[in-house]
ZAMARGU-4260 file (C-alpha; in steps of 0.2 Angstrom, whole numbers, plus 5000, padded with zeros to 4 digits):
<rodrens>
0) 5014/4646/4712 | 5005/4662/4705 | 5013/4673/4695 | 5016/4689/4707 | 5024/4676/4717
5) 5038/4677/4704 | 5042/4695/4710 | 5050/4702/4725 | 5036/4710/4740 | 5048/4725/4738
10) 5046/4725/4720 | 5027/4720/4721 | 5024/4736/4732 | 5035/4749/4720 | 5023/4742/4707
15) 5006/4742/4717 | 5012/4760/4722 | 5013/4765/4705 | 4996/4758/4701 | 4989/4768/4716
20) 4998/4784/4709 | 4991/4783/4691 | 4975/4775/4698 | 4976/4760/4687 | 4973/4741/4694
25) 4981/4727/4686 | 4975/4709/4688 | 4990/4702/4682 | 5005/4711/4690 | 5017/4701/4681
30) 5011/4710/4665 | 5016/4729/4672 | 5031/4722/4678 | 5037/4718/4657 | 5033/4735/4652
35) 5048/4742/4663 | 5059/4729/4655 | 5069/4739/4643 | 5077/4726/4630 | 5095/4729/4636
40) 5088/4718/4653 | 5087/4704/4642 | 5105/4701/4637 | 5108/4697/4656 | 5091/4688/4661
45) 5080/4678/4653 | 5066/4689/4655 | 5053/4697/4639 | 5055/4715/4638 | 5044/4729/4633
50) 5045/4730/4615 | 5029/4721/4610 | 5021/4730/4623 | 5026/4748/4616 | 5021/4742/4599
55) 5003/4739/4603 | 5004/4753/4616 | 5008/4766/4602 | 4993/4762/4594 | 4982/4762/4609
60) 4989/4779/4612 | 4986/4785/4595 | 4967/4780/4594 | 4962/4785/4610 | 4973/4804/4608
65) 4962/4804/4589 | 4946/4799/4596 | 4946/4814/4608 | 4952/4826/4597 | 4939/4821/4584
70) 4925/4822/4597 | 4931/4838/4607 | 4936/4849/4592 | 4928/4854/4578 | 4947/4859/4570
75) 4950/4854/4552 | 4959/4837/4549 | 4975/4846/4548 | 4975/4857/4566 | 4969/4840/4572
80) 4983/4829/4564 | 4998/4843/4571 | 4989/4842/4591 | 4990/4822/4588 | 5008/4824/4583
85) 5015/4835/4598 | 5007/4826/4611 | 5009/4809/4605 | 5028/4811/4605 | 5044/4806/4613
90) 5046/4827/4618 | 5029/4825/4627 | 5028/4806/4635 | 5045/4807/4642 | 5041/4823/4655
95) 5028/4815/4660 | 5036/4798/4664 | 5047/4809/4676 | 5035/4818/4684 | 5026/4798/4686
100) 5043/4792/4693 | 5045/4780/4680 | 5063/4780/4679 | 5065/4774/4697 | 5055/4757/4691
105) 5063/4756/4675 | 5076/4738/4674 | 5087/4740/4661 | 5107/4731/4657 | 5121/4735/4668
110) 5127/4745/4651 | 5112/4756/4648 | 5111/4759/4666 | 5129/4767/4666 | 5126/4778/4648
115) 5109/4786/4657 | 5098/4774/4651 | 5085/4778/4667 | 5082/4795/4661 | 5085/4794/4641
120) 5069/4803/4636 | 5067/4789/4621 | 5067/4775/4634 | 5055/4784/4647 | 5042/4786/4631
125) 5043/4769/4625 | 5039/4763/4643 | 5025/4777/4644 | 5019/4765/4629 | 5024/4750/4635
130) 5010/4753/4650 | 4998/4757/4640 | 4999/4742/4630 | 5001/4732/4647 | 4985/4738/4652
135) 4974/4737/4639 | 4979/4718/4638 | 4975/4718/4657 | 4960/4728/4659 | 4953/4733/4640
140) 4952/4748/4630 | 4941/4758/4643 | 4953/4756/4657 | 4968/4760/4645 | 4957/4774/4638
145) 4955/4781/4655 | 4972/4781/4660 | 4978/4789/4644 | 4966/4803/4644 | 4970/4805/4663
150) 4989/4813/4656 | 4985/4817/4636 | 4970/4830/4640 | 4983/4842/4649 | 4995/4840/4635
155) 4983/4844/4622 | 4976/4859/4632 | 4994/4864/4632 | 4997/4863/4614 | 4978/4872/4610
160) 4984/4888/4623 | 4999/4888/4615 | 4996/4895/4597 | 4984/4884/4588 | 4967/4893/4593
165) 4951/4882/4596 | 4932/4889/4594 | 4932/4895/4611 | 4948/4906/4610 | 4943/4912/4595
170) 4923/4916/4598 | 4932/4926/4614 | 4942/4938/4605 | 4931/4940/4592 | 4918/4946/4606
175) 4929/4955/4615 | 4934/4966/4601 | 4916/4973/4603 | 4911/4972/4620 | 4927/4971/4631
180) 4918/4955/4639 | 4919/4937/4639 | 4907/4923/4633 | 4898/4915/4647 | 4895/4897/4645
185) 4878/4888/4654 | 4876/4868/4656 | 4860/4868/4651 | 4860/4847/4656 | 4869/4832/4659
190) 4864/4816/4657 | 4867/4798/4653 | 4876/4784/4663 | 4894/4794/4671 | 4904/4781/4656
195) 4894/4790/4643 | 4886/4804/4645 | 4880/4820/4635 | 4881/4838/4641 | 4870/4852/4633
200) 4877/4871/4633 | 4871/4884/4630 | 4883/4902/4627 | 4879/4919/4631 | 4885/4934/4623
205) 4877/4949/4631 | 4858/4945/4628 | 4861/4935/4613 | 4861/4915/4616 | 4869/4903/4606
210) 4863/4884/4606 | 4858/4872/4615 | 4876/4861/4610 | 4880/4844/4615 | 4896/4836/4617
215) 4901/4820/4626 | 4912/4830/4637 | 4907/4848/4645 | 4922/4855/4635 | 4916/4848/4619
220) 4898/4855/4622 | 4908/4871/4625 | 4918/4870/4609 | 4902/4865/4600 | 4890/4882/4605
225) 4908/4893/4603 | 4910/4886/4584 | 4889/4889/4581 | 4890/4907/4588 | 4904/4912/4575
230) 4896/4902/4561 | 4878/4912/4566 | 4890/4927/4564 | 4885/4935/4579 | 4898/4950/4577
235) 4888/4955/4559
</rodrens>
């Protein structure tokens, strides 16, 4: 009997739809299935639960959140450590979890179950992290890497309009102190193979141009010719 067998065709498709939501694909189903396994399941079956999949998820989670920051902004170590620690938190995973309608697939004890358990925020994130690690013991560090920036880019976005200013928020009101205009940005180029490519940029301000910058994203590029303008000093 194969493993997948071992689950229900109703539970099969809730899981199957669940990859098709977060465009994810797992070989081995049975291994999604664990990471909604909250520990208070295994007092009444004799089922693994999530926990060791959480642990290695938080870690796959935290490099693949520190990797992008590094490669995206040019923000001192500290900025960079702060965006890692908002988004890569219970107060961050667990909104999104809802919004991914983990709660409805979450199996937990009859006990948890009646105290709230489905939507404790500290059980939705450890099962956000218990996917992760699910996934990267599926399908690898690129697929997990995927699927993680596909939800931690909008939360890191959130944090950057929300106070801590990047090179591109500050090069624009730096400029428009002076001109009452924004910056405009120009892909110069792309290229590469779609897994790794390299974006050039180039930013105008009035008939000033600043660059060519790269970046392995077009936001990075971005980030890149926005930080070389205001070291250039292109308001002196």
């Amino acid at each position: 009997m194969k493993k997948d067998q071992l689950l229900t065709d109703k539970r099969k498709a809730q899981l199957l739809q669940f990859c098709k939501t977060v465009d994810i694909k797992f070989k081995n189903i049975e291994l999604l299935e664990q990471a909604f396994h909250h520990r208070s399941l295994t007092n009444e079956k004799k089922v693994k639960n999530n926990e060791r999949l959480e642990f290695l998820g938080d870690s796959v989670l935290g490099m693949v959140t520190a990797a992008y920051l590094y490669s995206s902004l040019d923000n001192p170590e500290g900025d960079l450590a702060k965006i890692k620690s908002a988004v890569v938190s219970e107060k961050s995973l667990a909104p999104i979890a809802l919004r991914l309608g983990i709660d409805s697939l979450l199996e937990m004890g009859k006990g948890e179950e009646m105290t709230g358990g489905r939507t404790k925020p500290a059980i939705l994130a450890d099962c956000m992290e218990a996917i992760i690690g699910a996934y990267y013991l599926d399908s690898g560090y690129k697929a997990s890497e995927k699927y993680v920036l596909s939800f931690i880019v909008p939360e890191i976005e959130k944090v950057l309009a929300g106070g801590m200013k990047d090179f591109k928020t500050q090069l624009q009101e730096l400029y428009q102190k002076t001109s009452k205009e924004c910056p405009v940005y120009e892909l110069v180029s792309k290229s590469g193979p779609d897994h790794d490519q390299i974006f050039t940029v180039c930013v105008h301000l009035g008939n000033k141009v600043y660059g060519p910058c790269h970046g392995k994203t077009k936001k990075a590029a971005e980030q890149a010719a926005a930080k070389l303008a205001i070291e250039e000093g292109f308001n002196k």
